[in-house]
mmCIF file of the N, C-alpha and C atoms, coordinates in Angstrom:
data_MODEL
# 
_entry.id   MODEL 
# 
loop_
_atom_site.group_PDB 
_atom_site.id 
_atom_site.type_symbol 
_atom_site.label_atom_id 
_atom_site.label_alt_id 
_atom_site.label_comp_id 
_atom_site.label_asym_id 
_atom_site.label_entity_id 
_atom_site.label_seq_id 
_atom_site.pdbx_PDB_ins_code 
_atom_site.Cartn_x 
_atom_site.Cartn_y 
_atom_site.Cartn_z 
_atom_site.occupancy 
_atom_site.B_iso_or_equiv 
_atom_site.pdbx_formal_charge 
_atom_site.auth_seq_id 
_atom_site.auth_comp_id 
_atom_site.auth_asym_id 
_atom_site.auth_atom_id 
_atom_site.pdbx_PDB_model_num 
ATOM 1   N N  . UNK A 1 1  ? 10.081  -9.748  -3.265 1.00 0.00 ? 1  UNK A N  1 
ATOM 2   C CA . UNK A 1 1  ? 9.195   -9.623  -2.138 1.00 0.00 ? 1  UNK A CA 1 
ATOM 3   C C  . UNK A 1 1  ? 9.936   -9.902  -0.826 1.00 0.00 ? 1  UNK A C  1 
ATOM 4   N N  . UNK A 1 2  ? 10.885  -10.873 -0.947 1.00 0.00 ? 2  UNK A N  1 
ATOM 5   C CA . UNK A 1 2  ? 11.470  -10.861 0.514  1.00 0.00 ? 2  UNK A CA 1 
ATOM 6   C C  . UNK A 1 2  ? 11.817  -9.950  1.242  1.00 0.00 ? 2  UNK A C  1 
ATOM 7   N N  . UNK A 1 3  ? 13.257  -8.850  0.163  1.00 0.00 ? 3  UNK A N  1 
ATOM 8   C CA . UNK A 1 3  ? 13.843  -7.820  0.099  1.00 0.00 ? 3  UNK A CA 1 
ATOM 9   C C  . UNK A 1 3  ? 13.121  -7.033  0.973  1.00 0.00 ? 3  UNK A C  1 
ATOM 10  N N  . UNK A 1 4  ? 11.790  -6.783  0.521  1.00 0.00 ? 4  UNK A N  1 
ATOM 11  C CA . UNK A 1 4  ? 10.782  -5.698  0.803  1.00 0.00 ? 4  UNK A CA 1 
ATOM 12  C C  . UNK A 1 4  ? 10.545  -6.341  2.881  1.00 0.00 ? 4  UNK A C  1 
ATOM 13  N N  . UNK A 1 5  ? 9.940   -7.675  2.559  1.00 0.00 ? 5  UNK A N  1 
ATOM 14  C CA . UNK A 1 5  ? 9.549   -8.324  4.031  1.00 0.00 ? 5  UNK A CA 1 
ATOM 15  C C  . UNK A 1 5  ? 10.812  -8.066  4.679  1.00 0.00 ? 5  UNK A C  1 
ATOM 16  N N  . UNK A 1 6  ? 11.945  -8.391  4.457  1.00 0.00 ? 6  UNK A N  1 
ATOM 17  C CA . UNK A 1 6  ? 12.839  -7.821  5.287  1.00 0.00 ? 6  UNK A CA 1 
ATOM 18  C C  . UNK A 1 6  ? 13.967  -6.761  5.407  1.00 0.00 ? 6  UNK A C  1 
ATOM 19  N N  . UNK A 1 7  ? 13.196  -6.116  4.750  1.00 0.00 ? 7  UNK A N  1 
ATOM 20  C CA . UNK A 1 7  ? 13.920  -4.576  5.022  1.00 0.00 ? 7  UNK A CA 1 
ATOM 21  C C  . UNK A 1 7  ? 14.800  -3.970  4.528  1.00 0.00 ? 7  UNK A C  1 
ATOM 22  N N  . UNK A 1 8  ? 15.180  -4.623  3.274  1.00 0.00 ? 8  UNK A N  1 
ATOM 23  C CA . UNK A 1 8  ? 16.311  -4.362  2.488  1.00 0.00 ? 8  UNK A CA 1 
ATOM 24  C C  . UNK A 1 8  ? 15.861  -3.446  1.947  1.00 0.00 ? 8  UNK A C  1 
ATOM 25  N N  . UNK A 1 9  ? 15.159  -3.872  1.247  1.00 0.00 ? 9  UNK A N  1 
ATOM 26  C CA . UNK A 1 9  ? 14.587  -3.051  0.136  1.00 0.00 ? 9  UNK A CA 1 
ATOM 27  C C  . UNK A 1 9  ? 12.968  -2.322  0.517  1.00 0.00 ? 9  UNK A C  1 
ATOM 28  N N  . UNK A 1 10 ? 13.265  -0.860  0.538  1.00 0.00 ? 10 UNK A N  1 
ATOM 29  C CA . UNK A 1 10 ? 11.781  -0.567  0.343  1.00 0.00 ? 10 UNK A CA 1 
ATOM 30  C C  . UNK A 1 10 ? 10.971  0.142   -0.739 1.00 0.00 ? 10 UNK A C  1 
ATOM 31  N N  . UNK A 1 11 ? 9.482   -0.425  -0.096 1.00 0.00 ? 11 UNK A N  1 
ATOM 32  C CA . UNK A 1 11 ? 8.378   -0.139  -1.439 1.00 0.00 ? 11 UNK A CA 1 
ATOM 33  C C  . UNK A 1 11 ? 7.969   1.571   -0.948 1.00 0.00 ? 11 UNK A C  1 
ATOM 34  N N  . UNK A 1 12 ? 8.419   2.486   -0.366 1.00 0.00 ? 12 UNK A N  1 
ATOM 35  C CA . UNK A 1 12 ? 8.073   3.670   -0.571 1.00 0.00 ? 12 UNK A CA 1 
ATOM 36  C C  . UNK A 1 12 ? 8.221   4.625   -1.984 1.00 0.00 ? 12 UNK A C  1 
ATOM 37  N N  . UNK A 1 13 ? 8.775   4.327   -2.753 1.00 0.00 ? 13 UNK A N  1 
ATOM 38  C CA . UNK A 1 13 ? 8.747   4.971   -4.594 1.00 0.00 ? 13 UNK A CA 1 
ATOM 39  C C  . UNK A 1 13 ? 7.497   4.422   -4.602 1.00 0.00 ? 13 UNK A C  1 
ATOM 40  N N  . UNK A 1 14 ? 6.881   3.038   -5.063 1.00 0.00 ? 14 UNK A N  1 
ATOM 41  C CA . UNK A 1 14 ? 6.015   2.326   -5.354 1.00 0.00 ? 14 UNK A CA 1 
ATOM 42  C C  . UNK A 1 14 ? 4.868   3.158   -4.818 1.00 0.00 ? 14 UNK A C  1 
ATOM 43  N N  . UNK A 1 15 ? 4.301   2.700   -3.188 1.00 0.00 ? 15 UNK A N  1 
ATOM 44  C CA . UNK A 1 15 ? 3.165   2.473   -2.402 1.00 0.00 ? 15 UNK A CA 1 
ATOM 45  C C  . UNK A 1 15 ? 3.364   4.005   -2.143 1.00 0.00 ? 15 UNK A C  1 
ATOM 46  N N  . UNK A 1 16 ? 1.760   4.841   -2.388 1.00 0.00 ? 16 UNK A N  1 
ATOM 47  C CA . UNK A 1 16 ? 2.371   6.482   -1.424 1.00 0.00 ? 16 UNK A CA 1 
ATOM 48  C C  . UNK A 1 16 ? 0.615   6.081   -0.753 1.00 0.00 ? 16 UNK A C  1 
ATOM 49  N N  . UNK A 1 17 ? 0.119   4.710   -0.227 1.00 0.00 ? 17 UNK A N  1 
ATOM 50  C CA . UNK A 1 17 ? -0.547  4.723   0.588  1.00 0.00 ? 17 UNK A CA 1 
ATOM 51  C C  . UNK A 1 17 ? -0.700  3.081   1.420  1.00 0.00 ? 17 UNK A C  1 
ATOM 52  N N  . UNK A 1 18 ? -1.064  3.485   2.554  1.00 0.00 ? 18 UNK A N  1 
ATOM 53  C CA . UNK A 1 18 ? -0.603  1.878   3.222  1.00 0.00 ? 18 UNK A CA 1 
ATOM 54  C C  . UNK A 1 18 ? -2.306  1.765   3.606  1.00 0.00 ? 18 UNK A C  1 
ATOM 55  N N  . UNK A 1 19 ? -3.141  0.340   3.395  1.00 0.00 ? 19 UNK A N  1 
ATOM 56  C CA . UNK A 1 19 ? -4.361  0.393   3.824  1.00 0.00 ? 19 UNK A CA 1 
ATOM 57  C C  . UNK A 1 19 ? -4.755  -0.794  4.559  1.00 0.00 ? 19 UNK A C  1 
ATOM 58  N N  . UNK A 1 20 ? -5.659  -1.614  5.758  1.00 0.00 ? 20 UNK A N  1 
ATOM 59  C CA . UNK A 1 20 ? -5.374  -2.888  5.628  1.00 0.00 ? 20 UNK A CA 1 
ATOM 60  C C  . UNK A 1 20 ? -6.303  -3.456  4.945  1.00 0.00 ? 20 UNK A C  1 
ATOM 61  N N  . UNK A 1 21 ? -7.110  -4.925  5.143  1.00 0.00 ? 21 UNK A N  1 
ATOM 62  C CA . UNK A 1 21 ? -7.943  -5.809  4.313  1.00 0.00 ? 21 UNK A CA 1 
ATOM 63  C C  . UNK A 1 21 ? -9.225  -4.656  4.099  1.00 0.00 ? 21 UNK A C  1 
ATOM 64  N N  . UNK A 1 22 ? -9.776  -4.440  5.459  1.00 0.00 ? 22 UNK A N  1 
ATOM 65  C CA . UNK A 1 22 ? -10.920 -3.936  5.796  1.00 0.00 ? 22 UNK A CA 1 
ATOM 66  C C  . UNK A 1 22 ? -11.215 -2.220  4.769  1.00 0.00 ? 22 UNK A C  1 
ATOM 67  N N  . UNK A 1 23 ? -10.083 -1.495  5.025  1.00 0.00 ? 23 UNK A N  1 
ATOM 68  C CA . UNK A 1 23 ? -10.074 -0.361  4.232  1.00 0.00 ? 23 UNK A CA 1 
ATOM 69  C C  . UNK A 1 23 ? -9.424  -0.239  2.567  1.00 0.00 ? 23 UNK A C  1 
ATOM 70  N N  . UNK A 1 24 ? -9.679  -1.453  1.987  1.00 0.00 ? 24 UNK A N  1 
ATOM 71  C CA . UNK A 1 24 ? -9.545  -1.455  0.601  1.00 0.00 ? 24 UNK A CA 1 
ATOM 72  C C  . UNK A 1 24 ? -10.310 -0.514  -0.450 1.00 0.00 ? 24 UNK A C  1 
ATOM 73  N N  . UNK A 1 25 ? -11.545 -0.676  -0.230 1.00 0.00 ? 25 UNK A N  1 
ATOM 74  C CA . UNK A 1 25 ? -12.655 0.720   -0.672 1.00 0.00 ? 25 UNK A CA 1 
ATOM 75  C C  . UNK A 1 25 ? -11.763 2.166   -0.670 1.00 0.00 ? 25 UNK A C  1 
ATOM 76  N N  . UNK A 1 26 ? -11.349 2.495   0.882  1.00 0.00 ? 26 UNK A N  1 
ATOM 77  C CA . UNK A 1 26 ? -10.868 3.599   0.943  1.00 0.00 ? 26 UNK A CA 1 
ATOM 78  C C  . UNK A 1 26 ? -9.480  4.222   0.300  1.00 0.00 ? 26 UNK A C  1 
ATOM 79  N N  . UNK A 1 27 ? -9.157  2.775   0.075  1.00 0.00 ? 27 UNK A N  1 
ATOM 80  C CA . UNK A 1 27 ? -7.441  2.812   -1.146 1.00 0.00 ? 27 UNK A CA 1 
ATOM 81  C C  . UNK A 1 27 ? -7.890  3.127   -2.581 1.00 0.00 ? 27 UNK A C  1 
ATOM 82  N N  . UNK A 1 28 ? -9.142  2.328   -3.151 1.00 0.00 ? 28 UNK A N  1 
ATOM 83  C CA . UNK A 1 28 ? -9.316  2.725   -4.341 1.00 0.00 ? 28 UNK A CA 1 
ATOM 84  C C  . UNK A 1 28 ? -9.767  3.962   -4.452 1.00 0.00 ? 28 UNK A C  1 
ATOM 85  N N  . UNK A 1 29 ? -10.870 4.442   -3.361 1.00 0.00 ? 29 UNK A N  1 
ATOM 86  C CA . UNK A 1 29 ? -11.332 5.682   -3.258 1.00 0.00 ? 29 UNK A CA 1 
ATOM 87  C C  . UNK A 1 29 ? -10.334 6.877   -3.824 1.00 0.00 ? 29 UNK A C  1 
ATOM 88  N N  . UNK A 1 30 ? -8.895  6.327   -2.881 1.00 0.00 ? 30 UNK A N  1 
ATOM 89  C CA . UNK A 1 30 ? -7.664  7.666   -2.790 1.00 0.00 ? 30 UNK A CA 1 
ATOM 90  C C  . UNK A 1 30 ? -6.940  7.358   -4.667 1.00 0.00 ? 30 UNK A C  1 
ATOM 91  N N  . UNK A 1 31 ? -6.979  6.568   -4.787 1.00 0.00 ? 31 UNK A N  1 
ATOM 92  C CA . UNK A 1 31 ? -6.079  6.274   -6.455 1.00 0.00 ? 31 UNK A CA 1 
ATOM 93  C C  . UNK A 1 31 ? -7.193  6.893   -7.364 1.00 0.00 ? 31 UNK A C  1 
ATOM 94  N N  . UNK A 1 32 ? -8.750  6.797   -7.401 1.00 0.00 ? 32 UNK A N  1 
ATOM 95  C CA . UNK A 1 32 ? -9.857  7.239   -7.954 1.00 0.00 ? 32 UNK A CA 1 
ATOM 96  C C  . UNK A 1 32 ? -9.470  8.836   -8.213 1.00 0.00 ? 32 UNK A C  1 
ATOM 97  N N  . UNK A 1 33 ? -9.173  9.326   -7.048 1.00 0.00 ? 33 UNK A N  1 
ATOM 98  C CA . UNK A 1 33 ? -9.418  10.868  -6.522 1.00 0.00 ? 33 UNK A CA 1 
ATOM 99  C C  . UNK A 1 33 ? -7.714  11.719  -6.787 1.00 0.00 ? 33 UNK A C  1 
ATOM 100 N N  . UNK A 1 34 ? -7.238  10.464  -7.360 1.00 0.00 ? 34 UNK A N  1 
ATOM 101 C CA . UNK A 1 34 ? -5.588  10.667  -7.330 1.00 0.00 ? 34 UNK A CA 1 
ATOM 102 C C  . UNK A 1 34 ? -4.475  11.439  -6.345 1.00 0.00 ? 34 UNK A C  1 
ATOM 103 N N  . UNK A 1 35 ? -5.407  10.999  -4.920 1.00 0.00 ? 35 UNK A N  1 
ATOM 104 C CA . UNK A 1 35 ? -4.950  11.528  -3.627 1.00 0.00 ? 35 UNK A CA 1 
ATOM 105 C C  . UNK A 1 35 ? -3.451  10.176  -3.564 1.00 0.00 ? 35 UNK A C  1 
ATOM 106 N N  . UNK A 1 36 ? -3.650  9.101   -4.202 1.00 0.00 ? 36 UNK A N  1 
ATOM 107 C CA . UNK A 1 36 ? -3.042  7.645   -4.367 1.00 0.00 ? 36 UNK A CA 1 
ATOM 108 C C  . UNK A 1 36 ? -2.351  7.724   -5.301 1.00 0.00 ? 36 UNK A C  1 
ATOM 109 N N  . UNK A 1 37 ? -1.011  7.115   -5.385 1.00 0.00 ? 37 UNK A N  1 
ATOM 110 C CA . UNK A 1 37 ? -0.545  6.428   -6.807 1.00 0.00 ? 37 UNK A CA 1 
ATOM 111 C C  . UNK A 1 37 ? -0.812  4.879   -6.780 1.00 0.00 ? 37 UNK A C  1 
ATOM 112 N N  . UNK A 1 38 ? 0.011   4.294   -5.887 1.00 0.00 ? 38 UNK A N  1 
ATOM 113 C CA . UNK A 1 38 ? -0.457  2.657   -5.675 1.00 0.00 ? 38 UNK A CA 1 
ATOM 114 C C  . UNK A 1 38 ? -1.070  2.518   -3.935 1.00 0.00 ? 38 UNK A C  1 
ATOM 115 N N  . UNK A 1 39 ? -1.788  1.531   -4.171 1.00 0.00 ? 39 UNK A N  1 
ATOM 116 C CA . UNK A 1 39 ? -2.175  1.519   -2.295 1.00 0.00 ? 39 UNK A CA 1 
ATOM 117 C C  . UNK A 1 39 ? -1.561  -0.119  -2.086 1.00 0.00 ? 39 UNK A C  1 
ATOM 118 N N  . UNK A 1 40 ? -0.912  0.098   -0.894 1.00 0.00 ? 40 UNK A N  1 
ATOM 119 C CA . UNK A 1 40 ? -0.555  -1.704  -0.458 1.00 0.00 ? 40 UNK A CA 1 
ATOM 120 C C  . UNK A 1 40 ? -1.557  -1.834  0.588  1.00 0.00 ? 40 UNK A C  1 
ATOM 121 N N  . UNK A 1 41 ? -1.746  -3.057  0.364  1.00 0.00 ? 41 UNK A N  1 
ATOM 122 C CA . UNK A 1 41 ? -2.937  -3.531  1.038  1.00 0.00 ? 41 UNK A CA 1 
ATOM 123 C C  . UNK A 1 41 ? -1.982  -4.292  2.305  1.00 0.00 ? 41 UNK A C  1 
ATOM 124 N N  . UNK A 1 42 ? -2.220  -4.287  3.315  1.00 0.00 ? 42 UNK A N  1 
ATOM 125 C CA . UNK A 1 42 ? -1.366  -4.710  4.567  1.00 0.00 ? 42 UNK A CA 1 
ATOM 126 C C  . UNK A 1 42 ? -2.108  -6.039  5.275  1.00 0.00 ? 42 UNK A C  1 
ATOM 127 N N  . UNK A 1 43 ? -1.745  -7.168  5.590  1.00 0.00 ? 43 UNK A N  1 
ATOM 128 C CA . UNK A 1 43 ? -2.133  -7.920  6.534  1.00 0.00 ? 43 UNK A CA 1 
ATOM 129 C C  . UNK A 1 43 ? -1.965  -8.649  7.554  1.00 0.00 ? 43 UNK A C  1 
ATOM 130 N N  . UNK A 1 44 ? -2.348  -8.133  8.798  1.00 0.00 ? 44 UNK A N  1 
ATOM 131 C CA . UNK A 1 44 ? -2.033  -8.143  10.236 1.00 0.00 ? 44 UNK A CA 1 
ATOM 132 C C  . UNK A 1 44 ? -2.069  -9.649  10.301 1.00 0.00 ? 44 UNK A C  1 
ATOM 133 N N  . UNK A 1 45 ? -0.833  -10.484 11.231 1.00 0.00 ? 45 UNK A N  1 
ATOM 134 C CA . UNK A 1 45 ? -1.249  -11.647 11.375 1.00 0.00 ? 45 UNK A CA 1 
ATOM 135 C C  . UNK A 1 45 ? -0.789  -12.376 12.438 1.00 0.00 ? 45 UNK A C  1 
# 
């Protein structure tokens, strides 16, 4: 996880959707509809 927090390493293979707290519904919605493979959930702080 650090890797990822700082930039070494990224989760684009993984995540093909970025969503934040509020639009979680709309992440499962897209993996449901298989518009999604994984959704990362993002939090502003």
């Amino acid at each position: 996880m650090d890797d990822i927090l700082h930039g070494t390493l990224t989760s684009s293979p993984v995540f093909t959707k970025a969503v934040d707290l509020d639009s979680v519904p709309e992440g499962y919605e897209a993996m449901d509809e298989r518009e999604a493979i994984k959704t990362l959930v993002t939090l502003d702080e």
